[in-house]
Residue frames as qw, qx, qy, qz and C-alpha x, y, z in Angstrom:
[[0.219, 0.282, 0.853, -0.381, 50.96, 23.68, -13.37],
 [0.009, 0.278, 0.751, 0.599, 47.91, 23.57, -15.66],
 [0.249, 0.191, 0.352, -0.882, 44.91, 26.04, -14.75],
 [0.142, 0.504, 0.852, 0.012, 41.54, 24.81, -14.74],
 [0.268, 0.045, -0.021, -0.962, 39.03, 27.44, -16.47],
 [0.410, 0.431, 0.705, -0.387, 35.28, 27.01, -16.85],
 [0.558, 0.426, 0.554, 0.448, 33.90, 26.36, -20.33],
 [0.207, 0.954, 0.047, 0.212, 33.09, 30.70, -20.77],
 [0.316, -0.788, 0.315, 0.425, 36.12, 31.53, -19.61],
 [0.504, -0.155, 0.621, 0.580, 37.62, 29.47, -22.52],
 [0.347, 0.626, 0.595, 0.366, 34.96, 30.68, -25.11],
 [0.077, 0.991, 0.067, -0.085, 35.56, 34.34, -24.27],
 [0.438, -0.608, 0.462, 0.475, 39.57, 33.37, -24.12],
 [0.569, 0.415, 0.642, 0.304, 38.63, 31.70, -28.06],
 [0.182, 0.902, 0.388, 0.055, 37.19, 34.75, -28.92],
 [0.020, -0.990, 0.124, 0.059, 39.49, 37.50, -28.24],
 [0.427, -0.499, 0.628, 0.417, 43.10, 35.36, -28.71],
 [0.732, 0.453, -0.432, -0.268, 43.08, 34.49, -32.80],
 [0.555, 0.354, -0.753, -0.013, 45.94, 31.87, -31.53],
 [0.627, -0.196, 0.518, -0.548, 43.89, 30.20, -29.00],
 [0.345, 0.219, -0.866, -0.289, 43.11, 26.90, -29.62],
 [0.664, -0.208, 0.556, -0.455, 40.53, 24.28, -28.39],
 [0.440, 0.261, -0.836, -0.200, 41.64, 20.90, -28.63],
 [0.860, -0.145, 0.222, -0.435, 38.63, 18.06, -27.60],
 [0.113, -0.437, 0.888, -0.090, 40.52, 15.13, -25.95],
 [0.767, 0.044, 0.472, -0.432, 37.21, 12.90, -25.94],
 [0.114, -0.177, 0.850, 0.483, 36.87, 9.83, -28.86],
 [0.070, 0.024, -0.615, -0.785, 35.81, 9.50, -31.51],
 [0.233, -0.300, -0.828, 0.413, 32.63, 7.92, -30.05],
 [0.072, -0.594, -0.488, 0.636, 31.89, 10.38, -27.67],
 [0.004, -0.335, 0.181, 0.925, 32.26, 13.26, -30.65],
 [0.170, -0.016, -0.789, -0.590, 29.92, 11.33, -32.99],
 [0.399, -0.440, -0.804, -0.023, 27.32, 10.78, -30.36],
 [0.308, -0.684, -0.561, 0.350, 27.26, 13.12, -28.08],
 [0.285, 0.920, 0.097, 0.252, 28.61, 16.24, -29.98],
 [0.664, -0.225, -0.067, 0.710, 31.15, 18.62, -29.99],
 [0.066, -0.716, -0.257, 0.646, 31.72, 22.16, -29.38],
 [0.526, 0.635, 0.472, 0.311, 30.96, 24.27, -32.34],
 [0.278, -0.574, 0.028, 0.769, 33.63, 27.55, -32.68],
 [0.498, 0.367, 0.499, 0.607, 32.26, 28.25, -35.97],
 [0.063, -0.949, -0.309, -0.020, 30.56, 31.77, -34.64],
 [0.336, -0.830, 0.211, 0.391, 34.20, 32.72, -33.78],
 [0.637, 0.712, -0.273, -0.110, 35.37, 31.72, -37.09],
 [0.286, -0.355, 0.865, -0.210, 37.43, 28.51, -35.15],
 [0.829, 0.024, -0.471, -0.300, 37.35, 24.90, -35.46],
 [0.784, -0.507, 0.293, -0.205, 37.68, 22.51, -32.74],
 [0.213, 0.565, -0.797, 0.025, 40.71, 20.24, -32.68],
 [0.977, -0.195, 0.002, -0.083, 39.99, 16.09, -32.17],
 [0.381, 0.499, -0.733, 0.260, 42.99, 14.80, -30.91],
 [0.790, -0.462, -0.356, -0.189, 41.80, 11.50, -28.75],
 [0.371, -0.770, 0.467, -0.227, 43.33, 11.23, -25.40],
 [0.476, -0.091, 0.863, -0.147, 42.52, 7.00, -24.72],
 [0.268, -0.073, -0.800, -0.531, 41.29, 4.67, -27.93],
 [0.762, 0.093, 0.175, -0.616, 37.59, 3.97, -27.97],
 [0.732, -0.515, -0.339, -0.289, 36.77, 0.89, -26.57],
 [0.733, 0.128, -0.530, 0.406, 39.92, 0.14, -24.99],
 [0.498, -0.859, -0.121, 0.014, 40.70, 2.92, -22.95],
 [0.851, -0.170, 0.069, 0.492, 44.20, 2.68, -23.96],
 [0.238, -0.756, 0.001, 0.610, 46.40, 5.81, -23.96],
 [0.561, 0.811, 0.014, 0.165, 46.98, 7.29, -27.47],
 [0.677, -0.471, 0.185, 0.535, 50.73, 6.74, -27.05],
 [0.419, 0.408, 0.313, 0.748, 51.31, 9.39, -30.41],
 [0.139, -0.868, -0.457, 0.139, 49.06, 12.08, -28.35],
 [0.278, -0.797, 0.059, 0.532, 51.78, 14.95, -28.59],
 [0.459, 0.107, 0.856, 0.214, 52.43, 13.91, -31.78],
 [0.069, 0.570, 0.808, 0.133, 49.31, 14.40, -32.90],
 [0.053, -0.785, -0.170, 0.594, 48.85, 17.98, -31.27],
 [0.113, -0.522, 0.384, 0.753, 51.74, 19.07, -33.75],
 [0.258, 0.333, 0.855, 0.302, 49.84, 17.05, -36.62],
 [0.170, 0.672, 0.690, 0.209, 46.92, 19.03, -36.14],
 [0.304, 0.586, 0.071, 0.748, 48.84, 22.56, -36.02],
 [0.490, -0.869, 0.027, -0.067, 48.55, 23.31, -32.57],
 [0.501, 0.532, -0.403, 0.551, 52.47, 24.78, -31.82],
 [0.572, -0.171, -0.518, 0.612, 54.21, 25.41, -28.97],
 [0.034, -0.002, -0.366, 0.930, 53.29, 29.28, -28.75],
 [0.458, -0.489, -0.427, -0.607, 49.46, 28.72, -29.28],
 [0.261, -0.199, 0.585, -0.741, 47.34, 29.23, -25.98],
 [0.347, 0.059, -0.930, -0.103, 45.87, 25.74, -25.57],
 [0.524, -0.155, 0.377, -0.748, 42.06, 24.44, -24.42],
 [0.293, 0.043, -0.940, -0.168, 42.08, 21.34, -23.99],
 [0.643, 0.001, -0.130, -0.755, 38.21, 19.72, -23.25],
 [0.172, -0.232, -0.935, -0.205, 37.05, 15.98, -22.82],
 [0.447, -0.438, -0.777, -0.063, 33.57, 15.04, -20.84],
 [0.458, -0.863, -0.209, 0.026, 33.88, 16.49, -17.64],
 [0.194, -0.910, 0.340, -0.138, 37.73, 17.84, -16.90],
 [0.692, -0.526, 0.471, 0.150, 39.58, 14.75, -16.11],
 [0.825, 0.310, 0.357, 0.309, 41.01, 13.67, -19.44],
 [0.292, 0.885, -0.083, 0.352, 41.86, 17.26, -20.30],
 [0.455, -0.867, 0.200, 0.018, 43.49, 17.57, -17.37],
 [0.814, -0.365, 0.409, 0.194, 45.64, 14.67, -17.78],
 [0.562, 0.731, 0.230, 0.312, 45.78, 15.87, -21.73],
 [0.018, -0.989, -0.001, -0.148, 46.95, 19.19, -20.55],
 [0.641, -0.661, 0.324, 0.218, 49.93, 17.90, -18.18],
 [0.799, 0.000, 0.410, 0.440, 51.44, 15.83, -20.87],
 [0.385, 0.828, 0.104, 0.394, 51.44, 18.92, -23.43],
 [0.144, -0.958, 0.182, -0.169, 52.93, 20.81, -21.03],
 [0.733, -0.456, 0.456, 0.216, 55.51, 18.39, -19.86],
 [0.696, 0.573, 0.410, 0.139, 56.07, 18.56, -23.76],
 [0.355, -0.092, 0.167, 0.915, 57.59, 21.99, -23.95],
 [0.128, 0.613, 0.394, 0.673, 54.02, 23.52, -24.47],
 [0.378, 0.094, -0.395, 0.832, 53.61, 26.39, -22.57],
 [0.283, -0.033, 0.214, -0.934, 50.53, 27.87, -22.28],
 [0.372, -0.209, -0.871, -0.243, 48.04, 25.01, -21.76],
 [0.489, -0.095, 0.556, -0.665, 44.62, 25.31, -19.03],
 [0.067, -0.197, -0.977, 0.035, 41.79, 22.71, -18.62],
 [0.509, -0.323, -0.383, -0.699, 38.15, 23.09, -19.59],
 [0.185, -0.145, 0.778, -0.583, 37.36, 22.31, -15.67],
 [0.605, 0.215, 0.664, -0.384, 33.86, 20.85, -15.94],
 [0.370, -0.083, 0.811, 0.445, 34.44, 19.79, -19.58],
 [0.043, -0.175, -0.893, -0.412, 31.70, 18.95, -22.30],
 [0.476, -0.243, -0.648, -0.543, 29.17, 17.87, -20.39],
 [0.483, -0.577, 0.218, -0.621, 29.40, 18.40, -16.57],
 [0.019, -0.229, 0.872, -0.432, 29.33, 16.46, -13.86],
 [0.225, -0.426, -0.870, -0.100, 25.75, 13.62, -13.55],
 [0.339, -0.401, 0.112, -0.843, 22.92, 15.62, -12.14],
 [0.280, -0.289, 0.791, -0.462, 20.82, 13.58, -9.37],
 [0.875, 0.257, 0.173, -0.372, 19.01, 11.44, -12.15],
 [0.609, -0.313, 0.527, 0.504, 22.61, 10.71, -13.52],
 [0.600, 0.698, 0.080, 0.384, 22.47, 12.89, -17.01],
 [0.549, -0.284, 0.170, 0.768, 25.02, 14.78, -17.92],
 [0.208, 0.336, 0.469, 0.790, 25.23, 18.24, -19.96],
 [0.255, -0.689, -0.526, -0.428, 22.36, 19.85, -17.28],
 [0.554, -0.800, -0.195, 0.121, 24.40, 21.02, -14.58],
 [0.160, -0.756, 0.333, 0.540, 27.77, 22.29, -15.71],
 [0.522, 0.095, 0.645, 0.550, 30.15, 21.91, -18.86],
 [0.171, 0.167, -0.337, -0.911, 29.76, 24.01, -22.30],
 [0.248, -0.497, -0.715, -0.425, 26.26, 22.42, -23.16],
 [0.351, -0.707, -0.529, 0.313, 25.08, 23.38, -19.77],
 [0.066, -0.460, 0.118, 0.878, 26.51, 27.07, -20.32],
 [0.651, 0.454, 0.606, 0.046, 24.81, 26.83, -23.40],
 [0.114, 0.753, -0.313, -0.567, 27.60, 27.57, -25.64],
 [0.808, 0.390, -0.296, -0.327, 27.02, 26.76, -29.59],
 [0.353, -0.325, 0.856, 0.189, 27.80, 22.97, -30.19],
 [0.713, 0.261, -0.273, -0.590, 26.65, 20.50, -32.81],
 [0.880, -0.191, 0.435, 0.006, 26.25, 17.10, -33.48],
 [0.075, -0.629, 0.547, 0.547, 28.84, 15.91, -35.88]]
């Protein structure tokens, strides 16, 4: 079963594992517009590996695939990221149903859940923690 952490837990787990990993499920899209987390202070880069194609929504049927593409292995200790939690989540299962083994879920993702004007990014998520991102 895939454990949900909150965005510091994963940026202090970044930090102190070298073979940590954080792999943003969001597309292309979202990364180009709304940013993406920025691990250069830990001497890290973020992994893009979409979950669902931008516009469609359709599942990236290579998604595991793709992980191994972008050097994320079986023993690395896997953070997987989209928006708010649900894409990772669903990101996370399939890795793990995969054979990977140590996989959790950025729980409130990116950019949080809508505050009660409907933004995002001002009430949880790694902007809202305000840990380093950029635009890309």
């Amino acid at each position: 079963m895939v454990e949900d952490v909150v965005p510091q837990q994963a940026y202090a787990a970044l930090s102190a594992n070298p073979d940590a990993q954080l792999v943003d499920v969001r597309t292309d899209a979202e990364w180009t517009y709304v940013g993406l987390p920025d691990l250069s202070p830990i001497g890290k880069r973020v992994l893009l590996v979409q979950w669902q194609a931008f516009p469609s929504g359709a599942p990236n049927q290579q998604f595991v695939e793709q992980l191994g593409a972008a050097g994320v292995t079986r023993q690395h200790e896997i953070y997987f990221i989209c928006r708010s939690g649900a894409r990772s989540l669903a990101a996370a299962d399939a890795a793990e149903q995969s054979g990977y083994r140590t996989v959790f879920n950025v729980s409130d993702g990116f950019e949080g859940p809508p505050d009660a004007q409907g933004h995002r990014g001002t009430v949880a998520g790694w902007k809202a923690d305000e840990l380093p991102w950029r635009q890309r």
